[in-house]
NUBAVO-533021 format. One record per residue (C-alpha): residue in three letters; z, y, x negated. Coordinates in steps of 0.25 Angstrom, whole numbers, padded with zeros to 4 digits, always signed. Example, Ala and Ser with C-alpha at 12.3 -4.5 7.8 and 13.67 -1.06 7.14 Angstrom:
// NUBAVO-533021
Ala+0031-0018-0049Ser+0029-0004-0055
This chain:
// NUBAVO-533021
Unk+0000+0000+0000Unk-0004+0014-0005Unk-0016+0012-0009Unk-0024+0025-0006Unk-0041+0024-0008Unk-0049+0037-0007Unk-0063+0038-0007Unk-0073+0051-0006Unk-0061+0058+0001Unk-0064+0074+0005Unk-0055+0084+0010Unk-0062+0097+0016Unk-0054+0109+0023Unk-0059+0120+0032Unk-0054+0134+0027Unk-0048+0139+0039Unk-0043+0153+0034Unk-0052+0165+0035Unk-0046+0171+0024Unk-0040+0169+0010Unk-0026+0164+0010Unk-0024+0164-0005Unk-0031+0172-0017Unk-0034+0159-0021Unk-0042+0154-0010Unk-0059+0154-0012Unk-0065+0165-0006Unk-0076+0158-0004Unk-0069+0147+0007Unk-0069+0155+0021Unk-0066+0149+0034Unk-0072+0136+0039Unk-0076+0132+0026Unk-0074+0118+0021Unk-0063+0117+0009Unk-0065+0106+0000Unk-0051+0098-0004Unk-0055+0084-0009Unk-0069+0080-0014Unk-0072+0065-0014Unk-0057+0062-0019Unk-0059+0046-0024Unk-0046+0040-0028Unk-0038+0027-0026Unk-0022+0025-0027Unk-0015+0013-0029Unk-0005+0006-0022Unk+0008+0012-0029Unk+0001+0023-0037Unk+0009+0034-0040Unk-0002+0044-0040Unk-0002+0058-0045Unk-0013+0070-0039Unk-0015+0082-0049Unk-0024+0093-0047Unk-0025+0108-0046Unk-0018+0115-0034Unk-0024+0114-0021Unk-0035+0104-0024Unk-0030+0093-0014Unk-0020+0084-0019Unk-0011+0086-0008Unk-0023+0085+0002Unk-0026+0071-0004Unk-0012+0067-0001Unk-0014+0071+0012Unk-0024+0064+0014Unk-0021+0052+0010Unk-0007+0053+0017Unk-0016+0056+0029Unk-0011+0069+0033Unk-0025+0074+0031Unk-0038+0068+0032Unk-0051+0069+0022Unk-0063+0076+0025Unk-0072+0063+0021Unk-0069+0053+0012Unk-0060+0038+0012Unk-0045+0037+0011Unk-0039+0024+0013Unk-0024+0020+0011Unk-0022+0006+0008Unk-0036+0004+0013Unk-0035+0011+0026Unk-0040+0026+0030Unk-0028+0036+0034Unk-0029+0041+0046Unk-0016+0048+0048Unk-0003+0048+0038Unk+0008+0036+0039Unk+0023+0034+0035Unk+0015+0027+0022Unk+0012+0039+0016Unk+0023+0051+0014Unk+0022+0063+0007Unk+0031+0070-0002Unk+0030+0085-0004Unk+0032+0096-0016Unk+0043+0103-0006Unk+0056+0096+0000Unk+0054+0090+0011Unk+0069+0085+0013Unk+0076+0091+0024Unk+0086+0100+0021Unk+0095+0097+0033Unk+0095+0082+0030Unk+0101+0075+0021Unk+0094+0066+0010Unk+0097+0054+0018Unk+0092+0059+0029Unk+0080+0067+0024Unk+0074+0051+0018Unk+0080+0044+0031Unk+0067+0055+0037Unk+0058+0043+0029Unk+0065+0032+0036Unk+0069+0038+0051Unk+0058+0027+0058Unk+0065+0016+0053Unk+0074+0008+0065Unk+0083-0003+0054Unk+0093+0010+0050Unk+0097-0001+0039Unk+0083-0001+0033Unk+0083+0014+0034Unk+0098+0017+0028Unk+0093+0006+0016Unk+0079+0015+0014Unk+0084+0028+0014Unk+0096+0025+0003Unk+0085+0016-0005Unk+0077+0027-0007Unk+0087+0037-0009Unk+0091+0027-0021Unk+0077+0026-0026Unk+0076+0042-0027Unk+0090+0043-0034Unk+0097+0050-0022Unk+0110+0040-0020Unk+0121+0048-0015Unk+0114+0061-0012Unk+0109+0054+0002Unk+0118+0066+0010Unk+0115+0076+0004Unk+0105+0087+0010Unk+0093+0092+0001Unk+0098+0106-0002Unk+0108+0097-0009Unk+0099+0091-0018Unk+0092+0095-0030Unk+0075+0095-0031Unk+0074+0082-0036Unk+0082+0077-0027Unk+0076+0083-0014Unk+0064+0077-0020Unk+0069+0062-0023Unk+0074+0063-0007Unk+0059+0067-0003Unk+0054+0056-0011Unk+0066+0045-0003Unk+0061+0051+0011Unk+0049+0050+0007Unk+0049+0034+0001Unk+0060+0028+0010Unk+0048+0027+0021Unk+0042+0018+0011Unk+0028+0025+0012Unk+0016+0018+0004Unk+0010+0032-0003Unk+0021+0045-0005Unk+0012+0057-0007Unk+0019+0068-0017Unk+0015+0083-0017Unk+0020+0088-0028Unk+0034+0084-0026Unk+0041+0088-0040Unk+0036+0104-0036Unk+0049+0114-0037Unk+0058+0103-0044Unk+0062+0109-0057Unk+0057+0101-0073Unk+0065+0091-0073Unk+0070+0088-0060Unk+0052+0085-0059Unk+0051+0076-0071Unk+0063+0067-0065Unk+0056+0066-0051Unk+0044+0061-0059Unk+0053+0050-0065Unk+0059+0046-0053Unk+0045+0047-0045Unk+0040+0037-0055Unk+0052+0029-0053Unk+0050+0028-0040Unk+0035+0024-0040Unk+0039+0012-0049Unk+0049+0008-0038Unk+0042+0009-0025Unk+0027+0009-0029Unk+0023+0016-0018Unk+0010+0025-0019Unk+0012+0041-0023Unk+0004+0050-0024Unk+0009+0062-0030Unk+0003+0076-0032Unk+0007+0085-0043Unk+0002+0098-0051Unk+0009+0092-0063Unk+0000+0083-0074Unk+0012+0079-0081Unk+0018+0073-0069Unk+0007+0066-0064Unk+0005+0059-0077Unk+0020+0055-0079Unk+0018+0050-0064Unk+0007+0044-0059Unk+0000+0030-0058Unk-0013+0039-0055Unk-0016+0052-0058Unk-0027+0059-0049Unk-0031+0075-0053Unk-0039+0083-0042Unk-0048+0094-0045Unk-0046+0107-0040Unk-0053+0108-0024Unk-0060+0101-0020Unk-0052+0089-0028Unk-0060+0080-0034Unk-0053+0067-0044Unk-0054+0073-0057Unk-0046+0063-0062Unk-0039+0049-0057Unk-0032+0039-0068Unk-0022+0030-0066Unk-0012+0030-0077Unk-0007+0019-0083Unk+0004+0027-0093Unk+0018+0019-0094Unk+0030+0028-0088Unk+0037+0035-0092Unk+0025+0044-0098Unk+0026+0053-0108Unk+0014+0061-0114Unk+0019+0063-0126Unk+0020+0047-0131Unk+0007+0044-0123Unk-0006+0051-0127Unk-0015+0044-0116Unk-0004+0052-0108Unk-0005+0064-0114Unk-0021+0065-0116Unk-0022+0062-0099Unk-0013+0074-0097Unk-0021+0082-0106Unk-0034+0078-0098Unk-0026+0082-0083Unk-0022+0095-0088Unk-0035+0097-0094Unk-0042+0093-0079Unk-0034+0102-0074Unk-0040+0114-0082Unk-0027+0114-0091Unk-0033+0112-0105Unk-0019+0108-0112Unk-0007+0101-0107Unk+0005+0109-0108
């Protein structure tokens, strides 16, 4: 399970706005046009893949997830999940966002009961919520609300409501953004960790090149709008990873960062 094929896929929009919301925008794109997101994407994710998405701002990452979580639909194109077309989104697939989603008037126990709250056996369901507060490393913090909690911790109690409804592919956007250095490079540990233990399909979308080679099974790079694959490898790199000791590493985050129109890794 968690086996996600696509093929061809293209994602238009129509441009609704008569007018400019940002500096940014193109001048040339004027209402009723046809904006172009994803451009004959091909790509194939393994069952139990922890795949990593980079690409500039704004060229579709989060519109692919969408897609394939079927919150969206493509303009043209084949997507198949576990051989079978989405059609709508399921329990199998949940999303994990670059903002808290916890809520602040419940407590942790209660915000990753919300993954749980269809289940009748109360036993299963008391058994599931303390086994994946465990697996995220919040034991004896169950009754405490998120204003009580650090960043990372806020974090790992998304990630607990997020996996104790068992889903077969966890989408995550950005999910270390506002955590502060180190706080991010433990939650990377720990997301690693995870995957190990559950082999589950993830498919994460980051800004950071550094991240997604320290993490990923796969690592997928868009080009700016319309996206197109400019680049998709699996990587085969032992963990833990360390570009210093590894010059395979180290020469394939040079060629990202120089995809990317950054010319020399920092």
């Amino acid at each position: 399970m968690g086996h996600v094929l696509i093929r061809q896929l293209c994602k238009s929009f129509v441009e609704r706005r008569a007018k400019r919301r940002t500096a940014d925008t193109d001048p040339l794109v004027r209402k009723g046009d046809s904006l172009s997101v994803l451009d004959n994407i091909d790509l194939e994710f393994q069952d139990g893949e922890l795949v990593c998405i980079l690409g500039p701002s704004g060229c579709g990452k989060t519109t692919l997830c969408r897609i394939i979580a079927g919150f969206d639909y493509p303009t043209s194109g084949v997507l198949l999940v576990d051989g079978k077309e989405v059609t709508g989104p399921t329990p199998d697939s949940i999303f994990v966002f670059q903002h808290s989603g916890l809520l602040p008037w419940m407590t942790v126990w209660e915000n990753v009961k919300l993954g749980v709250r269809s289940l009748n056996n109360k036993k299963e369901m008391t058994e599931r919520i303390q086994e994946y507060i465990d697996i995220v490393d919040l034991k004896g913090f169950e009754h405490l609300y998120p204003s009580q909690l650090s960043g990372g911790m806020q974090r790992r109690a998304e990630i607990a409501r997020a996996l104790v409804g068992n889903p077969e592919i966890l989408f995550m956007d950005e999910p270390f953004a506002g955590l502060d250095f180190l706080t991010r490079l433990r939650m990377r540990e720990e997301i690693i960790n995870m995957h190990e233990l559950i082999q589950r399909t993830i498919i994460f979308i980051t800004h950071d090149i550094d991240e997604a080679l320290v993490m990923a099974d796969r690592v997928v790079l868009f080009s700016d709008r319309p996206a197109r694959v400019k680049m998709d490898m699996k990587l085969d790199f032992p963990h833990p990873r360390d570009f210093h000791r590894d010059p395979n590493l180290e020469n394939l985050r040079r060629r990202v960062y120089s995809d990317l129109g950054v010319h020399y890794a920092l």
